[in-house]
N, C-alpha and C positions, 0 to 999 in steps of 0.2 A: 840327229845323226845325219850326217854329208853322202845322201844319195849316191850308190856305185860308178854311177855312171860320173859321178863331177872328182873321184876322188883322184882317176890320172891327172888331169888340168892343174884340179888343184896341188899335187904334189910338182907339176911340171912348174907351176908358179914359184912356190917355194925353196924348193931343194938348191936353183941356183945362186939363193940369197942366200944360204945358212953357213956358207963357208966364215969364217972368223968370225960368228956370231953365237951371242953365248945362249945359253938355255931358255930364259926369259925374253930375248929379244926372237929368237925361235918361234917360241909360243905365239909371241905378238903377229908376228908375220904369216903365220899357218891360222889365227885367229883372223884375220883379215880378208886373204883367201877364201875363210869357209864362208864368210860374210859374202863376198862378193859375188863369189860360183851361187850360192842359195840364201838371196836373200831372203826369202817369203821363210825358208826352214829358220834362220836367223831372227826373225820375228817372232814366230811360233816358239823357239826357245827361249827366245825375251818373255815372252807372256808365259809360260808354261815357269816358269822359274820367280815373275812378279807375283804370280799365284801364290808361292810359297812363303812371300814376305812373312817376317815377324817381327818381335820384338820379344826379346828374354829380359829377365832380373834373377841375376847368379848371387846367393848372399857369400861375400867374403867374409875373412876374419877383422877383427878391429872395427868392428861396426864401417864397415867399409863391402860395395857389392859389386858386379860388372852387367853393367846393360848392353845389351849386344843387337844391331838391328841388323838383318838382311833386308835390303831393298833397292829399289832400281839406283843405279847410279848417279841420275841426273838429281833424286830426291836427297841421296847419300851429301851429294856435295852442296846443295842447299841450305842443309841443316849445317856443314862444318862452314860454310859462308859466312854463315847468320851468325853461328858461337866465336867464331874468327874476327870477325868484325865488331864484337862487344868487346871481347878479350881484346884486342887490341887497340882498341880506344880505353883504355883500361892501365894500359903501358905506362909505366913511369910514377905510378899517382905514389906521391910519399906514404914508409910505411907498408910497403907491397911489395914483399919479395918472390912472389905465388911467379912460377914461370910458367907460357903461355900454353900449356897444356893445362896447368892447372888451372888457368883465368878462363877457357873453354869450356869448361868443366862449370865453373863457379857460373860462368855464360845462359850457358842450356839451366842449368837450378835454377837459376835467379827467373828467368820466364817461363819455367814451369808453375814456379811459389807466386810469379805475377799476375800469370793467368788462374792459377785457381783462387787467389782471394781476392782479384778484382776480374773477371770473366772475361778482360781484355788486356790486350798487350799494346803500348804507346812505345813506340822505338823512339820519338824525339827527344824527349827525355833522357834516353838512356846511354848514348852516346857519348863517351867520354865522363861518364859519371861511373863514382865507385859500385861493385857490385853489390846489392841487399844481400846475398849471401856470406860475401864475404866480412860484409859490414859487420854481422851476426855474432861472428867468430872469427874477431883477428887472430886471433891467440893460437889457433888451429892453423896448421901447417897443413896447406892441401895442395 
């Protein structure tokens, strides 16, 4: 919460930017702000929110589930880095109609099943090579 005393500045910062601007750029810009006026509170709400990281497993229907993680940002885009850059050395291999949500997908599985039955994960290897998951099951449309 943006201490009483920063919250004029900070609306004085804002409010001359929001003219033709739409709701989400709003936010961005009043998000900024509160950064700036309190950084230390800005911090304290990073940590207070990293605290609550998780990780769920929702079971769907069709033997099909959703994993959902909350977590710092910098860790969030790490992880789709990493599934991004499998998946997409992955592009084009005949036989592979999986589009790249699903080859991210196939990404993250294939080195989770790598790590758990060999305790380690070799990326040289795996770069531009078909996935073990998909390999598994061409036949399955994922």
């Amino acid at each position: 919460m943006l201490p009483a005393e920063q919250i004029g500045p900070v609306l004085g910062q804002v409010l001359p930017e929001v003219v033709d601007r739409c709701t989400s750029e709003v936010r961005e810009i009043a998000a900024q702000a509160v950064i700036t006026a309190d950084p230390d509170g800005a911090a304290d709400r990073h940590r207070q929110a990293a605290d609550r990281r998780e990780l769920t497993l929702t079971p769907g229907s069709d033997a099909m589930a959703t994993l959902k993680a909350f977590l710092p940002a910098d860790g969030a885009v790490k992880i789709f880095q990493v599934s991004d850059l499998l998946a997409t050395g992955t592009a084009g291999l005949p036989g592979d109609g999986r589009g790249i949500g699903a080859r991210r997908v196939d990404a993250l599985v294939d080195l989770a099943d790598r790590l758990l039955s060999d305790g380690h994960i070799d990326l040289t290897g795996f770069i531009g090579q078909p996935l073990l998951f998909w390999r598994e099951s061409p036949a399955t449309d994922r």
